[in-house]
N, C-alpha and C positions, 0 to 999 in steps of 0.2 A: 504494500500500500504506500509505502515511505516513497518506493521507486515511481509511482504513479502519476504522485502530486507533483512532481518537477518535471513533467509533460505538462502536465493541464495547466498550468502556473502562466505560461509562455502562449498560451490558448486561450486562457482568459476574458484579452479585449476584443479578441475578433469573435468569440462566441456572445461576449458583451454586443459590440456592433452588429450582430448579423441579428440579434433580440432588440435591440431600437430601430432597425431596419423593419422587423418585422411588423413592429406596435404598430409603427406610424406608417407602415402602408394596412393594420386594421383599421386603426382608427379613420382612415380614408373612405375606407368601405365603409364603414359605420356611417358615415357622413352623408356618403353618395345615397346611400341606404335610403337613409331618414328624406333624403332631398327626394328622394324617386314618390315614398309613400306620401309625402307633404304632396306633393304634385297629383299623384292619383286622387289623394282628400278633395285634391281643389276642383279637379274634373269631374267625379263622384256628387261633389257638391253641387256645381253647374249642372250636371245632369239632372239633378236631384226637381231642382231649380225650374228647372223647365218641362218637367213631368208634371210638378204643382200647379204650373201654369197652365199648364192644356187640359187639368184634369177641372180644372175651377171653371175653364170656358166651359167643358162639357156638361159640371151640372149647373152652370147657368143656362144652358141653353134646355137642360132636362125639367127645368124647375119653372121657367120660363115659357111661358103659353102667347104670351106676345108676340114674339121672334119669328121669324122667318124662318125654320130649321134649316131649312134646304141652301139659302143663303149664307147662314150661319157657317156651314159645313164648306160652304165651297170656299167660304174666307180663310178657313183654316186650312186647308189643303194648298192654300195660294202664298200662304206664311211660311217665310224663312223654319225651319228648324231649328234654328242656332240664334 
């Protein structure tokens, strides 16, 4: 064992630097990571967003005995998705 440690001694800082090599490209991924999910959130959201929107036109137009349905329908079909 005595013999052992005066290998490993001389190996030390590159086994040191090849482990702060390693952190800081996790911790990179961990970042990218969070960045990817943050961004799905915000698309997830928008979608979300605009599901409540066409869902509100439709029981207005359900609930709504005034309306034109048929006009109603073609307006929406003629509307951006986005």
């Amino acid at each position: 064992m005595g013999e052992t440690i005066w290998i490993l001694i001389p190996l030390a800082p590159f086994l040191l630097a090849g482990f702060i090599i390693w952190s800081k490209h996790q911790e990179k991924m961990i970042e990218k990571q969070s960045e990817m999910t943050a961004e799905k959130a915000a698309q997830y959201a928008a979608h979300t967003e605009r599901l409540e929107a066409r869902v509100r036109v439709l029981e207005r137009i359900a609930t709504d005995r005034g309306v034109d349905v048929a006009d109603e329908i073609e307006r929406l079909r003629d509307a951006p998705l986005n």
